[in-house]
N, CA, C and O atoms as a Tripos MOL2 file, in Angstrom:
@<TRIPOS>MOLECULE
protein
  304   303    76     0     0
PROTEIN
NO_CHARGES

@<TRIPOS>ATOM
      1 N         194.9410  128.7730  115.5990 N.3       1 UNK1
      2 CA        194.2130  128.9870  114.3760 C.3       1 UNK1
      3 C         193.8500  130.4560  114.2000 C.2       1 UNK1
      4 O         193.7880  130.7870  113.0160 O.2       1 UNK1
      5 N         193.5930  131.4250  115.0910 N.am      2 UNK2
      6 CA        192.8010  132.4850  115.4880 C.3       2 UNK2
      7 C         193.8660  132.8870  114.5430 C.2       2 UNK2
      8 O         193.6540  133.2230  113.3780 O.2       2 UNK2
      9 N         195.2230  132.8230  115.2110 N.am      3 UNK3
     10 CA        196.5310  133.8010  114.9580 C.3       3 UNK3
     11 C         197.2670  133.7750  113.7980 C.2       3 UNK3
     12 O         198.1380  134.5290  113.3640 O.2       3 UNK3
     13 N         196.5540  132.3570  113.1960 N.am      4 UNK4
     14 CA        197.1850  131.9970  112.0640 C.3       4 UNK4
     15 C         196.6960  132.8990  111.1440 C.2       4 UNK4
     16 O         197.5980  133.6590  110.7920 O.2       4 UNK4
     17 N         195.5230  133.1580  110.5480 N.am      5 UNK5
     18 CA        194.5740  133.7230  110.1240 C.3       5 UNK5
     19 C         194.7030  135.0270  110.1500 C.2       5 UNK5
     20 O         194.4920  135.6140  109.0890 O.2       5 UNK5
     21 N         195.1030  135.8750  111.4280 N.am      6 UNK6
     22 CA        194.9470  136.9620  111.2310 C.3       6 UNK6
     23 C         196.2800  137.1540  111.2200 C.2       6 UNK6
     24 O         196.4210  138.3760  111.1660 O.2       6 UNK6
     25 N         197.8690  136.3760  111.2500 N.am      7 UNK7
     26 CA        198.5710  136.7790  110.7330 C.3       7 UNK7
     27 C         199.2180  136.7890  109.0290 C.2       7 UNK7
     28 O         200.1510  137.4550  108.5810 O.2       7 UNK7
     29 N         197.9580  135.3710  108.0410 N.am      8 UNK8
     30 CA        197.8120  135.9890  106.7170 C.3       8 UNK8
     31 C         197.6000  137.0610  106.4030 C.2       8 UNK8
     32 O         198.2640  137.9070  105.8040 O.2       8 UNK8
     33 N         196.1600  137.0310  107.0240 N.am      9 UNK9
     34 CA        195.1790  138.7360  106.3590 C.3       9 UNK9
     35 C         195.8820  139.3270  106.8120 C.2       9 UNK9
     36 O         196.5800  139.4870  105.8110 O.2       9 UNK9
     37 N         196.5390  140.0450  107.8020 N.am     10 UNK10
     38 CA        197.2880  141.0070  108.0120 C.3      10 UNK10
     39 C         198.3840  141.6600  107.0850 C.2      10 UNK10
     40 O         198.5830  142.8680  106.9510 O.2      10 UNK10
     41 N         199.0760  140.5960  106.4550 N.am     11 UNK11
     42 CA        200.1850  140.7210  105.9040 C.3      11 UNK11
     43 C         199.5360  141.4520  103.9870 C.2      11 UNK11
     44 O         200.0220  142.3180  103.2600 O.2      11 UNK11
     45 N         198.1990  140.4880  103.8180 N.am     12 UNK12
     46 CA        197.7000  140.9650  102.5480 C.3      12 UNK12
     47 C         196.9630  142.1160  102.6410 C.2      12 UNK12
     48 O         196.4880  142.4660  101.5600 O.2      12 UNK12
     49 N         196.6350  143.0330  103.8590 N.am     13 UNK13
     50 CA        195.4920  144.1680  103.6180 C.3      13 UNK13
     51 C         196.5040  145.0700  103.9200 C.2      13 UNK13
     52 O         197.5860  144.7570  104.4170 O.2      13 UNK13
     53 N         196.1030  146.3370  103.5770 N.am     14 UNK14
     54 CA        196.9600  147.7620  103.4650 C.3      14 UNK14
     55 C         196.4250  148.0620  105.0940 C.2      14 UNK14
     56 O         197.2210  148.8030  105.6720 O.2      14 UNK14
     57 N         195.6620  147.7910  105.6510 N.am     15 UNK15
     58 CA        195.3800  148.4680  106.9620 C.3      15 UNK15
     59 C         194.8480  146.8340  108.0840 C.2      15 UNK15
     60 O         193.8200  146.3100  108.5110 O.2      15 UNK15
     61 N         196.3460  146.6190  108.1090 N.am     16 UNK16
     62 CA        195.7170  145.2650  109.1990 C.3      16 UNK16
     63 C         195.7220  145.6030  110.5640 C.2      16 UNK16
     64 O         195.6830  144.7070  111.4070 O.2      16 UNK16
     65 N         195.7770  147.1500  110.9790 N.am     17 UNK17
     66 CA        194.8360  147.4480  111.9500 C.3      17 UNK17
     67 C         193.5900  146.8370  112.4130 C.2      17 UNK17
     68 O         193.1000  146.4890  113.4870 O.2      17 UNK17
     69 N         193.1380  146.8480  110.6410 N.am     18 UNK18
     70 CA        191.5590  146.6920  110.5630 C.3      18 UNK18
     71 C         191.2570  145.5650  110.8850 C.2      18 UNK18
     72 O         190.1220  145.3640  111.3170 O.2      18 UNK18
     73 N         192.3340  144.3430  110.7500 N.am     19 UNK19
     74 CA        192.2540  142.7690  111.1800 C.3      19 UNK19
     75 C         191.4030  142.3460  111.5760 C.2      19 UNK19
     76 O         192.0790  142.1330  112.5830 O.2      19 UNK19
     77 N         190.2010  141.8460  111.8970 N.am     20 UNK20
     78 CA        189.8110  141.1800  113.2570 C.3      20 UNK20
     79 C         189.3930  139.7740  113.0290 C.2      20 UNK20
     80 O         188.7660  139.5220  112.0000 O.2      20 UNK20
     81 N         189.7340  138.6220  114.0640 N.am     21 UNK21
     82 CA        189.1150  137.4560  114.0350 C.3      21 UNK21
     83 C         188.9160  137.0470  115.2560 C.2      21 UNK21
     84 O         189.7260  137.0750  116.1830 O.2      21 UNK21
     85 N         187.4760  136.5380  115.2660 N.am     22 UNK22
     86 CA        186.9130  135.5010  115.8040 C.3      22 UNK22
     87 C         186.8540  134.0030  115.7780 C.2      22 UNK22
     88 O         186.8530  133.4190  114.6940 O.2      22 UNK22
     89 N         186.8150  133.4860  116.6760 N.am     23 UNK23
     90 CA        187.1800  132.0030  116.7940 C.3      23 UNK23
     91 C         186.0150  131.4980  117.7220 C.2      23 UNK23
     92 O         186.0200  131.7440  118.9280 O.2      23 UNK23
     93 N         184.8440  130.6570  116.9980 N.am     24 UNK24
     94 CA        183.2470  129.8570  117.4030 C.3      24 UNK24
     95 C         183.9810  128.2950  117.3090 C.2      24 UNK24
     96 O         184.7060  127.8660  116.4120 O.2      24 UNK24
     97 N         183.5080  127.5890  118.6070 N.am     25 UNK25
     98 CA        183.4090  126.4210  117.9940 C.3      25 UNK25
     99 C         181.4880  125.7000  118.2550 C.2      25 UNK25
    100 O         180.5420  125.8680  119.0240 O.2      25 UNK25
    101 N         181.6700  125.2800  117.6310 N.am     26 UNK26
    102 CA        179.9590  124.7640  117.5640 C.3      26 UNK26
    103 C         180.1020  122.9940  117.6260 C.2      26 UNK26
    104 O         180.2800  122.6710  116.4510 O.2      26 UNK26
    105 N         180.1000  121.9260  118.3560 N.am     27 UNK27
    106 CA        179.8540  120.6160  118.3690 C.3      27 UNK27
    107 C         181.0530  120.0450  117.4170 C.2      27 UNK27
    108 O         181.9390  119.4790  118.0570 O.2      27 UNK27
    109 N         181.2300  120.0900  116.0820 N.am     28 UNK28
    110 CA        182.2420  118.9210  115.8100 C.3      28 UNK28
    111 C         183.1260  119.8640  114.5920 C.2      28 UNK28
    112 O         183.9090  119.4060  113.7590 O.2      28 UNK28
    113 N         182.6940  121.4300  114.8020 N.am     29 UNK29
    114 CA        183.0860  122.3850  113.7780 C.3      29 UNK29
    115 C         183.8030  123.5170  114.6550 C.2      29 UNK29
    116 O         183.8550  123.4820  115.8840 O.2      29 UNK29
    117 N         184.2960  124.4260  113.9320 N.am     30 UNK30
    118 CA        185.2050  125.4300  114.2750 C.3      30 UNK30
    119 C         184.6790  126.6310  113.4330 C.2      30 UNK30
    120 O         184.1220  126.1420  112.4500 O.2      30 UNK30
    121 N         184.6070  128.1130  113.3880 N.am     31 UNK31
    122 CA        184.1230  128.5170  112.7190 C.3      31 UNK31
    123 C         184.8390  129.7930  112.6860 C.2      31 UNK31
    124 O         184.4780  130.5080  113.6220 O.2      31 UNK31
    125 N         185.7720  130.3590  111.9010 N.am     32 UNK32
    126 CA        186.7520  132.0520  112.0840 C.3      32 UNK32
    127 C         185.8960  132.6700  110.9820 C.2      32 UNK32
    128 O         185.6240  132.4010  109.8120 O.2      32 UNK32
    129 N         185.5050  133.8880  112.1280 N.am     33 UNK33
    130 CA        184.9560  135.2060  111.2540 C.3      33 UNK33
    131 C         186.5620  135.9810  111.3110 C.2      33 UNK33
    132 O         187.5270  136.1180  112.0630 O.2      33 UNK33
    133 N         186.1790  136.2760  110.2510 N.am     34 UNK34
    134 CA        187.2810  137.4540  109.6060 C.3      34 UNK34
    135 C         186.7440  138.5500  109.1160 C.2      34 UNK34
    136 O         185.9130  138.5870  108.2080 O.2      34 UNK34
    137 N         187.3970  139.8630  109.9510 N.am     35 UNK35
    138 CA        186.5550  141.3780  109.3320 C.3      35 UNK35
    139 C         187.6920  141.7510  108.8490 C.2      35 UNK35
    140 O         188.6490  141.2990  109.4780 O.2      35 UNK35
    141 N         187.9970  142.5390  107.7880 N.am     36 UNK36
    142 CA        189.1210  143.1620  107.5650 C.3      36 UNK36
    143 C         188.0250  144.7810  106.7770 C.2      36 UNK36
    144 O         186.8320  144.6990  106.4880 O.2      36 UNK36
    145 N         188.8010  145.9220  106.6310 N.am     37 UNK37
    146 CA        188.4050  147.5610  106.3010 C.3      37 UNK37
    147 C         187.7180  146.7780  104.4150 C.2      37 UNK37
    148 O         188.1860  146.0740  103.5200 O.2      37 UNK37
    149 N         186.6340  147.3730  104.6630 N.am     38 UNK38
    150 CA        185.5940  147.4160  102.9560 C.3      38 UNK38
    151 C         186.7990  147.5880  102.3340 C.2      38 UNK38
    152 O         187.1790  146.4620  102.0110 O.2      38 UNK38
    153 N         187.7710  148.5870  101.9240 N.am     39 UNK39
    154 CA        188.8560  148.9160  100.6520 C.3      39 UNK39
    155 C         189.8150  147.3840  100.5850 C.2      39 UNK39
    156 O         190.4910  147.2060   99.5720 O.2      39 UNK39
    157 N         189.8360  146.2570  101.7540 N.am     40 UNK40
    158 CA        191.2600  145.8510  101.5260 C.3      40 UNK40
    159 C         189.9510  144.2330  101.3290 C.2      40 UNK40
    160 O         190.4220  143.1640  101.7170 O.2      40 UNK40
    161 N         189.0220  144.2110  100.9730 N.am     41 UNK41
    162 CA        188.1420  143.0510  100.9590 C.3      41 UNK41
    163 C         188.7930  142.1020   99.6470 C.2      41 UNK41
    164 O         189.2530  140.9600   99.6530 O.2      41 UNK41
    165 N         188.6680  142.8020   98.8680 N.am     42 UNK42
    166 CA        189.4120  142.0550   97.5740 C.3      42 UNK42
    167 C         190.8170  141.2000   97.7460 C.2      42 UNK42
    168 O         191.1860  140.0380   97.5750 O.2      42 UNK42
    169 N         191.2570  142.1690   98.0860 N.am     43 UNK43
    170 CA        192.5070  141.7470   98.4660 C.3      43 UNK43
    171 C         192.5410  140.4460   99.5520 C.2      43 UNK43
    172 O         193.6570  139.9270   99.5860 O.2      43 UNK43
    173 N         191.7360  139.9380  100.2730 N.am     44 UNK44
    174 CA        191.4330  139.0900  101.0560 C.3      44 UNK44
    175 C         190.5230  137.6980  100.1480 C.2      44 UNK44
    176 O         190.8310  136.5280  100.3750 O.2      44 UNK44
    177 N         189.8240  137.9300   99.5140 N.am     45 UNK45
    178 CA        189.1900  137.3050   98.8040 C.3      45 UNK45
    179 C         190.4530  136.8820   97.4780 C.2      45 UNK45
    180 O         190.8800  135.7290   97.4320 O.2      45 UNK45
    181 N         190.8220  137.6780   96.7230 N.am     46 UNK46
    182 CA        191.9140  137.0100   95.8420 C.3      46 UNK46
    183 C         191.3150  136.9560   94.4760 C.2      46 UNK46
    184 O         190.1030  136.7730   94.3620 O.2      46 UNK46
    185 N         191.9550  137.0790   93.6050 N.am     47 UNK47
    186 CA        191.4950  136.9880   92.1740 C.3      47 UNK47
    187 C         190.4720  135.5250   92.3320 C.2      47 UNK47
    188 O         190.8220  134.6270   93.0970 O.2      47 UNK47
    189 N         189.1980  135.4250   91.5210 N.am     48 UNK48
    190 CA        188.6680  134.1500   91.5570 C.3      48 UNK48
    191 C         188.1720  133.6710   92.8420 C.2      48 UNK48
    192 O         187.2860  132.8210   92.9280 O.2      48 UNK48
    193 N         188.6770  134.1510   93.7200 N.am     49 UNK49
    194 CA        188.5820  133.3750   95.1620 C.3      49 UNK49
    195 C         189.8130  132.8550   95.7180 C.2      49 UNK49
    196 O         189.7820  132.6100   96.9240 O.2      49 UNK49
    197 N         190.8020  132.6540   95.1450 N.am     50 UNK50
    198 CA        191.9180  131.9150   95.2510 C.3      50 UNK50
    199 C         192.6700  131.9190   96.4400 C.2      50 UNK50
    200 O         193.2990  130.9390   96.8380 O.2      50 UNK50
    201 N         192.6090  133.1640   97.1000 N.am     51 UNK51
    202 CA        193.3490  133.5150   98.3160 C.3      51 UNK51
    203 C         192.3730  133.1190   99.6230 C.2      51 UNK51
    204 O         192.8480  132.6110  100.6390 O.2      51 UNK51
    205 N         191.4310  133.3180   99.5180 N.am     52 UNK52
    206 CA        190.6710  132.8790  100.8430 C.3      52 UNK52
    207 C         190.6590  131.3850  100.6160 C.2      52 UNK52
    208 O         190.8180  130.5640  101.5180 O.2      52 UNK52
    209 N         190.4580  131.0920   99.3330 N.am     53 UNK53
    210 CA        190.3680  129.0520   99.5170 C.3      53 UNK53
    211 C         191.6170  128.7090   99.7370 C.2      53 UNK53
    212 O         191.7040  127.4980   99.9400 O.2      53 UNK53
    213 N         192.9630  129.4540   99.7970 N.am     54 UNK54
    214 CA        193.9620  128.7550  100.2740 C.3      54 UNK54
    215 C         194.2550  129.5190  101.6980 C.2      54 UNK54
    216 O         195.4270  129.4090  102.0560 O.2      54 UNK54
    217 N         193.3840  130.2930  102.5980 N.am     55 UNK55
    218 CA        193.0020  130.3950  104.0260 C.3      55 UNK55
    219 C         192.3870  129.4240  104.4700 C.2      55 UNK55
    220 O         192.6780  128.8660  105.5280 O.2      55 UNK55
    221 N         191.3130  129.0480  103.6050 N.am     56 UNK56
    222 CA        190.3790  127.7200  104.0210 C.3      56 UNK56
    223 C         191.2740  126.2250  104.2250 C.2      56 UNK56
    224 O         191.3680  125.3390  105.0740 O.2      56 UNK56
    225 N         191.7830  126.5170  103.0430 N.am     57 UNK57
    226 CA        193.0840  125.0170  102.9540 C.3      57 UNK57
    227 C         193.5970  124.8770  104.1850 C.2      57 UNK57
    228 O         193.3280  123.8550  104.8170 O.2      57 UNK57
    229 N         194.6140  126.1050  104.8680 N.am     58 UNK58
    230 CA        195.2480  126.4850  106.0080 C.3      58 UNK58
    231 C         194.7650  126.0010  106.7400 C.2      58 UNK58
    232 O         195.1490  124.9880  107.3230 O.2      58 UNK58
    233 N         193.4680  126.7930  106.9620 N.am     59 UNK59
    234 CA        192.7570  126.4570  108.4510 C.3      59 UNK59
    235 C         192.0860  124.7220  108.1980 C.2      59 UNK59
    236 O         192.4300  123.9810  109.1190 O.2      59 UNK59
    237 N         191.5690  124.3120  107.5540 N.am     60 UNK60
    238 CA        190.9090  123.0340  107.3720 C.3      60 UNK60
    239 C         192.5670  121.5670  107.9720 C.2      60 UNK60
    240 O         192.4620  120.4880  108.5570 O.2      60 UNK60
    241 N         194.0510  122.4370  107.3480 N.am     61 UNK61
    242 CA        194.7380  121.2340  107.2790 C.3      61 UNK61
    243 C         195.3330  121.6950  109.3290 C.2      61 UNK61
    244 O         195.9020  120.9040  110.0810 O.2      61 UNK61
    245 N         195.0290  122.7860  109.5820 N.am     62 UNK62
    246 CA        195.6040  122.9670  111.3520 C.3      62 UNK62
    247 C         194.1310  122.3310  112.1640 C.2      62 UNK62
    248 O         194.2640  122.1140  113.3680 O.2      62 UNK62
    249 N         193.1000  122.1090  111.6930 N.am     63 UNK63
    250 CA        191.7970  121.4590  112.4530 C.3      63 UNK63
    251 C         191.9480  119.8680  112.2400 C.2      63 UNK63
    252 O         191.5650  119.1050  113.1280 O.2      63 UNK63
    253 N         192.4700  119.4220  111.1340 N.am     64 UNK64
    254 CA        192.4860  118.4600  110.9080 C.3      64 UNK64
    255 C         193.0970  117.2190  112.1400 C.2      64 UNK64
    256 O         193.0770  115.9900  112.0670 O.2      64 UNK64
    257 N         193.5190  117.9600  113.0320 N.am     65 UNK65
    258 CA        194.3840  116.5850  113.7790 C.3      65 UNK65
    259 C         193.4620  116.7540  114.9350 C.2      65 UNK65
    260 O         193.8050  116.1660  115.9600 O.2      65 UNK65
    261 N         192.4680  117.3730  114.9670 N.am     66 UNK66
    262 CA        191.4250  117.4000  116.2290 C.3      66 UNK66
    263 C         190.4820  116.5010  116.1280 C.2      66 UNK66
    264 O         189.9490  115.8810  117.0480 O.2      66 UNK66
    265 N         190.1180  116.3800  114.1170 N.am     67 UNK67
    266 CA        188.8310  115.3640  113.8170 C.3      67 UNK67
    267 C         187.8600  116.8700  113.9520 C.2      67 UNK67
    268 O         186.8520  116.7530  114.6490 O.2      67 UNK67
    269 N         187.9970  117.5990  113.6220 N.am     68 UNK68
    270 CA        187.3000  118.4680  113.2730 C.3      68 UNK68
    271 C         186.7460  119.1780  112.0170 C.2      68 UNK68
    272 O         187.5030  118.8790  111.0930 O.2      68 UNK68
    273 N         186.0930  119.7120  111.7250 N.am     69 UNK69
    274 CA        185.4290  120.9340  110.4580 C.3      69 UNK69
    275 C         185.7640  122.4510  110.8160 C.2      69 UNK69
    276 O         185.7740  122.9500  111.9410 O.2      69 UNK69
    277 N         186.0300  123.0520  109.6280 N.am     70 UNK70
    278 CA        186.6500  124.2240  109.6560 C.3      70 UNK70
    279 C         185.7310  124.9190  108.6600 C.2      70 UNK70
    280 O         185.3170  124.2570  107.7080 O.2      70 UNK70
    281 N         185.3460  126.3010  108.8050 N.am     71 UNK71
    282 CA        184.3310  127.0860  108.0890 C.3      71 UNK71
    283 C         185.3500  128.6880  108.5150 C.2      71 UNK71
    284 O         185.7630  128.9860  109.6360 O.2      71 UNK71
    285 N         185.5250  129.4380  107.3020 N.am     72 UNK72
    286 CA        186.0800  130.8050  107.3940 C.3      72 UNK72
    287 C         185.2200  131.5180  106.1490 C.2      72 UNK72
    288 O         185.0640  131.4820  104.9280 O.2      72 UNK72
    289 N         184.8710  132.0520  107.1160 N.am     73 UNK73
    290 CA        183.5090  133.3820  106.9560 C.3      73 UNK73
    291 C         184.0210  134.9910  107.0980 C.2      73 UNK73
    292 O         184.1230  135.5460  108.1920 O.2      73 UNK73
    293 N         184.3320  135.6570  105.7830 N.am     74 UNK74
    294 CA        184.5590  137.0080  105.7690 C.3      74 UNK74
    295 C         182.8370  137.7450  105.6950 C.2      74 UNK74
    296 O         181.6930  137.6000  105.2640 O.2      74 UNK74
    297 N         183.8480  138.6820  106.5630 N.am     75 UNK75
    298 CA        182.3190  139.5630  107.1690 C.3      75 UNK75
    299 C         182.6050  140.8710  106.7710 C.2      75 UNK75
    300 O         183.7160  141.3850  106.9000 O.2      75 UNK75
    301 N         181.7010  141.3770  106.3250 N.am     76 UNK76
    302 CA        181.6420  142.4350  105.9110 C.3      76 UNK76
    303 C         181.4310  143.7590  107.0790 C.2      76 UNK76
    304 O         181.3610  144.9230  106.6860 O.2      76 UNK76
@<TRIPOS>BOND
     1     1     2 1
     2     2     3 1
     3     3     4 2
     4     3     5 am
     5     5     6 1
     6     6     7 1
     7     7     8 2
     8     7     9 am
     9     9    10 1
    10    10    11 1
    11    11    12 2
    12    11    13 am
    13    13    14 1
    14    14    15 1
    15    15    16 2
    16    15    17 am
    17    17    18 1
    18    18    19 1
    19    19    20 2
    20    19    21 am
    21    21    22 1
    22    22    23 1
    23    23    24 2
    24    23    25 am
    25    25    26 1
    26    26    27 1
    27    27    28 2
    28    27    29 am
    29    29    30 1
    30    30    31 1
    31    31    32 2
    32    31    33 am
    33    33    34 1
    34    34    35 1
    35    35    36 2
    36    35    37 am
    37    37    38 1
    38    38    39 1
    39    39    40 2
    40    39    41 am
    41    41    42 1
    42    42    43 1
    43    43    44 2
    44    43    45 am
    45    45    46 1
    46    46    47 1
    47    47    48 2
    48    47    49 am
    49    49    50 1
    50    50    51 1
    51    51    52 2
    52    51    53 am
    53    53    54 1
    54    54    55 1
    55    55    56 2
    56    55    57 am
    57    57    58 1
    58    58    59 1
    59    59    60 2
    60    59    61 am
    61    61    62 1
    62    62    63 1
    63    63    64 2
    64    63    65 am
    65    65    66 1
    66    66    67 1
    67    67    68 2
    68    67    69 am
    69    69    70 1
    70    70    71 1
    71    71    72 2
    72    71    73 am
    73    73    74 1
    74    74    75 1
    75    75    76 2
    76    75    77 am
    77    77    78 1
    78    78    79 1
    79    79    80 2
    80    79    81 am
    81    81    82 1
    82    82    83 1
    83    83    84 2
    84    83    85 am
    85    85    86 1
    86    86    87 1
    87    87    88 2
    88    87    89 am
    89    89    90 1
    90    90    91 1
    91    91    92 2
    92    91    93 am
    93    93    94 1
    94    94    95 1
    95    95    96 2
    96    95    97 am
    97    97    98 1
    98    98    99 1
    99    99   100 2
   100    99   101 am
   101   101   102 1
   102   102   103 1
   103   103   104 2
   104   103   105 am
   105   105   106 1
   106   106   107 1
   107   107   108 2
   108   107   109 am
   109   109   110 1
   110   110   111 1
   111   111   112 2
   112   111   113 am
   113   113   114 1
   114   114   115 1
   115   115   116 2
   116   115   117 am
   117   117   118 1
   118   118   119 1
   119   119   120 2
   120   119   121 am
   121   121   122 1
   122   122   123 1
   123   123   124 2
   124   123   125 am
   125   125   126 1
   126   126   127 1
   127   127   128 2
   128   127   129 am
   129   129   130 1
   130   130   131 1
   131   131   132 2
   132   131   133 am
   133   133   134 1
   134   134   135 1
   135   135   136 2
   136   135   137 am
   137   137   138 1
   138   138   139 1
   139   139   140 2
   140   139   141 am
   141   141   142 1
   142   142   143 1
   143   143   144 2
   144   143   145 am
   145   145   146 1
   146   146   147 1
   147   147   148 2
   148   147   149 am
   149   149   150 1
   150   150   151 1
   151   151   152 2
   152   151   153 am
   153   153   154 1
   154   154   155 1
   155   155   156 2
   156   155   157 am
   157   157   158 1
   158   158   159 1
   159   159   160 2
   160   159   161 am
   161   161   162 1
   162   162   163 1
   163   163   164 2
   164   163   165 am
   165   165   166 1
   166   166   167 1
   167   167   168 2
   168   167   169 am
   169   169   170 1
   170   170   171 1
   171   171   172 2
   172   171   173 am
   173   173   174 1
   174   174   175 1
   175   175   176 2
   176   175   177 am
   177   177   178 1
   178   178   179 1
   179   179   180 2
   180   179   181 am
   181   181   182 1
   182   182   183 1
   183   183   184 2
   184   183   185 am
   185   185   186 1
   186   186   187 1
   187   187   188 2
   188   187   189 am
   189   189   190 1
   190   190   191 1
   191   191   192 2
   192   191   193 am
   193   193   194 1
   194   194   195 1
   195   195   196 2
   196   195   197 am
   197   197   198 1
   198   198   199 1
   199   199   200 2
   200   199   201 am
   201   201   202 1
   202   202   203 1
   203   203   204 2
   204   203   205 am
   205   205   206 1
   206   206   207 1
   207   207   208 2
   208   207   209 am
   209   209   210 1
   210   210   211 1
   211   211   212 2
   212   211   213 am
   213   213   214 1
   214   214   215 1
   215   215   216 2
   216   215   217 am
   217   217   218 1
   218   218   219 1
   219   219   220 2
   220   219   221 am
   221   221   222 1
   222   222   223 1
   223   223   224 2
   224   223   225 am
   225   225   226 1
   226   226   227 1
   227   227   228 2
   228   227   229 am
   229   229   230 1
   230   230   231 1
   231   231   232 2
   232   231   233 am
   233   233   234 1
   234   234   235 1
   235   235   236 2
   236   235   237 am
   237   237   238 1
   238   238   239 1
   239   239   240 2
   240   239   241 am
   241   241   242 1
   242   242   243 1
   243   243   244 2
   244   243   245 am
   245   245   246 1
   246   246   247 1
   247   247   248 2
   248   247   249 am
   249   249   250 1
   250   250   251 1
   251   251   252 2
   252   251   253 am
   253   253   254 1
   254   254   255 1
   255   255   256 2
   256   255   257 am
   257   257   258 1
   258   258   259 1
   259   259   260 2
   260   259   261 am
   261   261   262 1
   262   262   263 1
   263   263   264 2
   264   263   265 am
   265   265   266 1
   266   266   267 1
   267   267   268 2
   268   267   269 am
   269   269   270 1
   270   270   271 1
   271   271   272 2
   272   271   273 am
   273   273   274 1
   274   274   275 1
   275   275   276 2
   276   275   277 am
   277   277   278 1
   278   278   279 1
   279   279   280 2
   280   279   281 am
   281   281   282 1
   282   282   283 1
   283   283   284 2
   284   283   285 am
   285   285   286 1
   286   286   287 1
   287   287   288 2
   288   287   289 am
   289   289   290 1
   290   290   291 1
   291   291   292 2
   292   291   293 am
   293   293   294 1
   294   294   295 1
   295   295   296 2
   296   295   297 am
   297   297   298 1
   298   298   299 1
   299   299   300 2
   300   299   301 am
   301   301   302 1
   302   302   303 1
   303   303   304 2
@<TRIPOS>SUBSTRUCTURE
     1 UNK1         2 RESIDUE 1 A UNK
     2 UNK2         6 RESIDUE 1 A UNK
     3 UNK3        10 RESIDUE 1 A UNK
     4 UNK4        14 RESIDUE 1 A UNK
     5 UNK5        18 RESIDUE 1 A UNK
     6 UNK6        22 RESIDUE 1 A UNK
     7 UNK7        26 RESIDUE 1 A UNK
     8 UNK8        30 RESIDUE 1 A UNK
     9 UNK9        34 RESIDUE 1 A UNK
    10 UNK10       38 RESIDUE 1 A UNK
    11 UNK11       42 RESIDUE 1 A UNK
    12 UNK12       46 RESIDUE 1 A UNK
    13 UNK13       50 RESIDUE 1 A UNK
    14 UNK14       54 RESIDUE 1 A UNK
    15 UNK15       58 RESIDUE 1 A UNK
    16 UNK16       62 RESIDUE 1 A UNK
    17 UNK17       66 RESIDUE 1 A UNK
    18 UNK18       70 RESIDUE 1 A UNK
    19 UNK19       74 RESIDUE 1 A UNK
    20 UNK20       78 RESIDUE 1 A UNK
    21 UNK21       82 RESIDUE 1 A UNK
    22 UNK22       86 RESIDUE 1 A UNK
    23 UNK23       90 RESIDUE 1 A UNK
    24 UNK24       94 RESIDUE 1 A UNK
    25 UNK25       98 RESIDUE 1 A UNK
    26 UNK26      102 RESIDUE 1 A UNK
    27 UNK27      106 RESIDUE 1 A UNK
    28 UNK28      110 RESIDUE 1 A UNK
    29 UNK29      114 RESIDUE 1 A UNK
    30 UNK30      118 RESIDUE 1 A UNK
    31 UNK31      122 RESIDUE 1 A UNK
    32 UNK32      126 RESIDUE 1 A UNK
    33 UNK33      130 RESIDUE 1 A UNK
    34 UNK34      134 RESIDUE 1 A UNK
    35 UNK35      138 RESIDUE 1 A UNK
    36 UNK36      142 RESIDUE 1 A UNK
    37 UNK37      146 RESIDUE 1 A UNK
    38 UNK38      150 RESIDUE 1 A UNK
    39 UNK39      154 RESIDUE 1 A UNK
    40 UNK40      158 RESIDUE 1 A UNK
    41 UNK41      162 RESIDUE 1 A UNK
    42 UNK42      166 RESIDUE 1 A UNK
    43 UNK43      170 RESIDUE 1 A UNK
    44 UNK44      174 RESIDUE 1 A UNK
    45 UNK45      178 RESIDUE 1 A UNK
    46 UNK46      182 RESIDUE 1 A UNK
    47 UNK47      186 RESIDUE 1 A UNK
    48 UNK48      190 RESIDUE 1 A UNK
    49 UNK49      194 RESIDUE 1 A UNK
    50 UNK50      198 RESIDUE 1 A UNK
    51 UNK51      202 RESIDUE 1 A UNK
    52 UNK52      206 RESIDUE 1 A UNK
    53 UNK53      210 RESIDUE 1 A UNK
    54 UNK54      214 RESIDUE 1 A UNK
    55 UNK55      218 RESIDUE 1 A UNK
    56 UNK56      222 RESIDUE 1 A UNK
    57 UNK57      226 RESIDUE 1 A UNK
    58 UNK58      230 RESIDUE 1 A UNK
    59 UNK59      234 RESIDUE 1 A UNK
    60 UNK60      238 RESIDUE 1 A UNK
    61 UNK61      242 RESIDUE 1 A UNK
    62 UNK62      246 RESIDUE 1 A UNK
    63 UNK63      250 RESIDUE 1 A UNK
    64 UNK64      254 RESIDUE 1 A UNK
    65 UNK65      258 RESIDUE 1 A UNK
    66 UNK66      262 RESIDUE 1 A UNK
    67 UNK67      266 RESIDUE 1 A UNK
    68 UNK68      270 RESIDUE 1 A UNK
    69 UNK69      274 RESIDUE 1 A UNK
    70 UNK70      278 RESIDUE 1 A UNK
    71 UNK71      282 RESIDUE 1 A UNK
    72 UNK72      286 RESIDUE 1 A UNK
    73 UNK73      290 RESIDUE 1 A UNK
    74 UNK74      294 RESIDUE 1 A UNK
    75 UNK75      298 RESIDUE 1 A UNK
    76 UNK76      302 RESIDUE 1 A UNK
């Protein structure tokens, strides 16, 4: 999941140097922080939201065969 994630964002930010993810699990949830550089934030987020809710989609349908919850949290 970690890799999945940061090999989207990577591909959408101009500096996926800047990449970083974290991977929490907490009791019956999973939780990826995602940092990517302030300039390429938009670009991660997506017109509307559109691009991170289809990160969320991603990650929610690869947790799914655990019986798990999935939460992806961009950090500033």
């Amino acid at each position: 999941m970690e890799q999945l994630i940061h090999f989207i964002a990577g591909k959408l930010v101009d500096k996926p140097e800047d990449v970083h993810v974290n991977l929490r699990e907490e009791d019956d949830s999973v939780i990826v922080e995602l940092r990517v550089a302030q300039e390429d934030l938009g670009k991660v987020i997506g017109k509307q939201g559109r691009t991170v809710r289809a990160m969320r989609t991603v990650l929610a349908a690869s947790v799914a065969r655990e019986n798990k919850r999935s939460r992806l949290e961009i950090l500033e």
